[in-house]
C-alpha positions in Angstrom: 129.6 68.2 1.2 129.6 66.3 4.1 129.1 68.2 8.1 132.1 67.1 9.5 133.9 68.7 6.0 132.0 71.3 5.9 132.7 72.3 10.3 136.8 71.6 9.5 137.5 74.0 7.1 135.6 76.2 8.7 137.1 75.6 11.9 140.8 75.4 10.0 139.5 79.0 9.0 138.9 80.7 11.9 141.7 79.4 14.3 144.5 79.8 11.3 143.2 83.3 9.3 143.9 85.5 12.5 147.3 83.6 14.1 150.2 84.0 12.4 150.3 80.3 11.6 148.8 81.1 7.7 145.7 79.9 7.3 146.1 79.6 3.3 148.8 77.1 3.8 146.9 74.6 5.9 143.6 74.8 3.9 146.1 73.6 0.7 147.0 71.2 2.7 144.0 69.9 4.0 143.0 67.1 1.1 146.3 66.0 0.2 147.1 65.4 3.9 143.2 63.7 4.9 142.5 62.4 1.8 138.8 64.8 1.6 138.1 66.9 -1.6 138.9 70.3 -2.3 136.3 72.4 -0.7 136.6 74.9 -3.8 136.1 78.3 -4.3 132.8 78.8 -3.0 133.3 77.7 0.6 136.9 79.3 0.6 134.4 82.4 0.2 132.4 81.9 3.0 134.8 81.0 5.4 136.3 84.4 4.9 132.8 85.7 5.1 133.1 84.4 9.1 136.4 85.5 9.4 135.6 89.3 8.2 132.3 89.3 11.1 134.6 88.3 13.5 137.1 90.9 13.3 134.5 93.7 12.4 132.6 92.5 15.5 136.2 92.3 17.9 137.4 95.5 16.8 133.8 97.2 16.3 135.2 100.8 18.1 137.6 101.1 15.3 135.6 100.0 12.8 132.8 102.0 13.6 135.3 105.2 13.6 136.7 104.2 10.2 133.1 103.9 8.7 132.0 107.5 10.3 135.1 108.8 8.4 134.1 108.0 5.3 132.4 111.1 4.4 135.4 113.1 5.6 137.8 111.6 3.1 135.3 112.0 0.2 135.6 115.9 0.9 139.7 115.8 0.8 139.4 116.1 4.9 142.3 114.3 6.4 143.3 115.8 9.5 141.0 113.8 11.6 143.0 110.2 13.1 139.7 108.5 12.0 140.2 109.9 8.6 143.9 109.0 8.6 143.5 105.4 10.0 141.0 104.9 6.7 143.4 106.4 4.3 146.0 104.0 5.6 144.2 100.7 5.4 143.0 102.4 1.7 147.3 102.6 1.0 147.8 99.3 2.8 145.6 97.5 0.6 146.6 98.1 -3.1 149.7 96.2 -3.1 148.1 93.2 -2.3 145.4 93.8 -4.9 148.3 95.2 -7.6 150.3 91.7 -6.8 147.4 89.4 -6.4 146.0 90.3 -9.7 149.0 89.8 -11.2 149.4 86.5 -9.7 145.9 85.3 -10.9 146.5 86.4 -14.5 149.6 85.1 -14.9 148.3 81.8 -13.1 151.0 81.3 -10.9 148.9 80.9 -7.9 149.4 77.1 -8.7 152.9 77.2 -9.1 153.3 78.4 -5.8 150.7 75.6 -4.0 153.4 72.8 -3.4 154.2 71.8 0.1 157.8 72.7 -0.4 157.0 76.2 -1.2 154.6 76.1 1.9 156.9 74.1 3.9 159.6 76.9 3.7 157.6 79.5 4.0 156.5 78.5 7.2 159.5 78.3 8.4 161.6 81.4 7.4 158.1 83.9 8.1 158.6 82.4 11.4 162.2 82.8 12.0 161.4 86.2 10.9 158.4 87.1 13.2 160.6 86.1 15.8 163.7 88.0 15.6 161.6 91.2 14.8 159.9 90.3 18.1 162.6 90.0 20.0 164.7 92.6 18.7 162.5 95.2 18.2 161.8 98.3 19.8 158.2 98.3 20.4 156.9 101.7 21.7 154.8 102.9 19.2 150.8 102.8 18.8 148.2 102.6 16.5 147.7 106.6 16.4 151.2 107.1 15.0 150.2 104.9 12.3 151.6 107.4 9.4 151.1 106.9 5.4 154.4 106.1 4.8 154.1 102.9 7.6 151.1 102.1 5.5 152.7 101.4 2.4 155.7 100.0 3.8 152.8 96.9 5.6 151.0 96.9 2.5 154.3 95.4 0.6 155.1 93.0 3.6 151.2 91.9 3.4 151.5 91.4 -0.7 154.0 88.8 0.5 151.7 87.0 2.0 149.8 85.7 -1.3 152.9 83.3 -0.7 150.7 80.0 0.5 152.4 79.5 4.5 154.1 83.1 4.6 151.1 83.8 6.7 148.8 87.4 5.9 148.3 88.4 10.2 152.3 86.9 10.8 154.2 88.9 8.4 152.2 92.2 8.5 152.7 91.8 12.6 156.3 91.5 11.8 156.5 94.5 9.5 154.4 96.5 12.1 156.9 95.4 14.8 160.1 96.2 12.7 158.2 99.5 12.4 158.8 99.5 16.1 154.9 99.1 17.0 154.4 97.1 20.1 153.1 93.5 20.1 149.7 94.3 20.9 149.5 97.5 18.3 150.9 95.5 15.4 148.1 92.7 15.7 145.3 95.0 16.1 147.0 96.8 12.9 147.3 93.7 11.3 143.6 92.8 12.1 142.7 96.2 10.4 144.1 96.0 7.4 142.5 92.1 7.1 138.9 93.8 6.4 140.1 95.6 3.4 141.9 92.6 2.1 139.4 89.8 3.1 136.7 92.0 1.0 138.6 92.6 -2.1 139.7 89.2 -2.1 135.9 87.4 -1.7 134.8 90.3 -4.4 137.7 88.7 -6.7 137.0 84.8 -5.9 133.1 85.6 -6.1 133.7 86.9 -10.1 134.4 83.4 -10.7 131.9 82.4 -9.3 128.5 84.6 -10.9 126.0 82.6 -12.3 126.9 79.3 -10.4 124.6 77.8 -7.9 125.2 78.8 -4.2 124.8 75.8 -1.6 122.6 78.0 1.3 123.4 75.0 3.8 126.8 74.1 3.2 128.0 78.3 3.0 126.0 79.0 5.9 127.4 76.3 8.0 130.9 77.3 6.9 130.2 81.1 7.8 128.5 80.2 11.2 131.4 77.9 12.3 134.3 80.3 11.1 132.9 83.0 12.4 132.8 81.5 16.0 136.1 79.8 15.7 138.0 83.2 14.6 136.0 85.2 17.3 137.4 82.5 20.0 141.4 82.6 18.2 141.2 86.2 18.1 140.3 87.2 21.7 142.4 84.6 23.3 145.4 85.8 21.0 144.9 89.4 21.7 144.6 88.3 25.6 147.2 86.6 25.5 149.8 89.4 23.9 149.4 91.2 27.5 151.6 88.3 28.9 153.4 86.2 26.5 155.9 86.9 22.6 154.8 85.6 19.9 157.3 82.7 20.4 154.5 79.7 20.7 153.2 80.9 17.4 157.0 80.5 16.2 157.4 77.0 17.6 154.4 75.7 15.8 155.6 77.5 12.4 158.8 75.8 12.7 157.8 72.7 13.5 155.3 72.1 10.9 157.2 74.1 8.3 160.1 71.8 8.8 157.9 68.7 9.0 157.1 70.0 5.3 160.1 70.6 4.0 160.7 67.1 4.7 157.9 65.9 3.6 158.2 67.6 0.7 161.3 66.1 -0.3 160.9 62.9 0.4 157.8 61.4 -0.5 155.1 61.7 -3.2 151.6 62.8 -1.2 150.6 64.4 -4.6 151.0 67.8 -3.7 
């Protein structure tokens, strides 16, 4: 693939997968809208790859907690909020697994790729992020994350393999309807993104075993994600100390709309 393909999806990647802007829904639309090829499986892959080191590197303390707790939870020891915080991202995750596997068996992952479908989706996530930010009562942190909450974010997440719904928006919104505040429910969000960004490579790289694996073109696409997610996610989490997640809203319903227009009025092959 060419460079300049190869450093926009990357770059697409890293700004989109951590804003609640849905990163999925502007990587489908990438060819039909510039004409370039589908990047395909294998550099989908790595640009999650990037993604995954950027938030493991931005939220290393917690990470690094999680990890030591391991043990811990293997002996039935729960009492610890280490051991707890890993049980929860463990809950969190399997309804996303549960409905993405259905999804890829049935093989409506396609069905569900049109720009309509994107187009709304865009727009009613983001109506949605915003009245649960505004109306909210966010008071809670990360430590009162409880098993229950977990489940609950794992369901609004498994929503998310909706192409434009947006994985980081609608898990932030479940977090804040939970009454977490704005800065708790993205770091939340950005926790339960490992789990789900590695079972999700480990399911696209099945398809892939046995093929031939580009070492320029996926290390390219892992360097370049990885910086541009890095950059998104510290000015985003910098940024929640002073401003809503309104901007984020604008720009969903905007382009969502622009879409749904789209959509239904022209033939871009979508």
């Amino acid at each position: 693939m060419p460079l300049y393909h190869l450093i926009l999806i990357a770059m697409i990647q890293g700004i989109t997968e951590f804003l609640p802007i849905s990163s999925s829904g502007h990587l489908i639309l990438l060819p039909s809208l510039t004409g370039l090829g589908d990047q395909g499986a294998l550099i989908d892959v790595a640009a999650h790859i990037g993604t995954l080191f950027a938030v493991i590197i931005y939220f290393w303390t917690d990470v690094k907690l999680v990890l030591n707790s391991f043990p811990e939870v293997l002996r039935g020891q729960l009492n610890s909020p280490a051991a707890r915080l890993l049980t929860a991202l463990t809950i969190a995750t399997i309804p996303v697994i549960f409905v993405g596997a259905i999804i890829k068996i049935t093989g409506l992952s396609e069905a569900i790729r049109s720009i309509t479908v994107i187009g709304w989706a865009m727009l009613l996530f983001g109506l949605l992020l915003y009245l649960a930010d505004q109306t909210t009562t966010q008071q809670r942190e990360l430590k009162s994350l409880t098993w229950p909450d977990a489940l609950k974010l794992g369901l609004w997440q498994a929503i998310a393999l909706i192409p434009g719904t947006s994985r980081s928006g609608i898990t932030i919104t479940g977090a804040l309807w939970a009454g977490f505040t704005r800065k708790e429910a993205a770091r939340i969000s950005m926790l339960m993104s490992i789990p789900t960004i590695i079972a999700s490579g480990s399911l696209t790289s099945l398809d892939l075993i046995g093929g031939q694996v580009p070492l320029r073109d996926t290390s390219i696409v892992i360097l370049f994600s990885f910086v541009a997610a890095l950059l998104a996610l510290s000015l985003m989490m910098r940024l929640l100390n002073k401003v809503s997640y309104t901007p984020y809203v604008l720009y969903r319903v905007f382009l969502g709309s622009l879409l749904i227009v789209l959509g239904y009025t022209s033939s871009l092959g979508f």
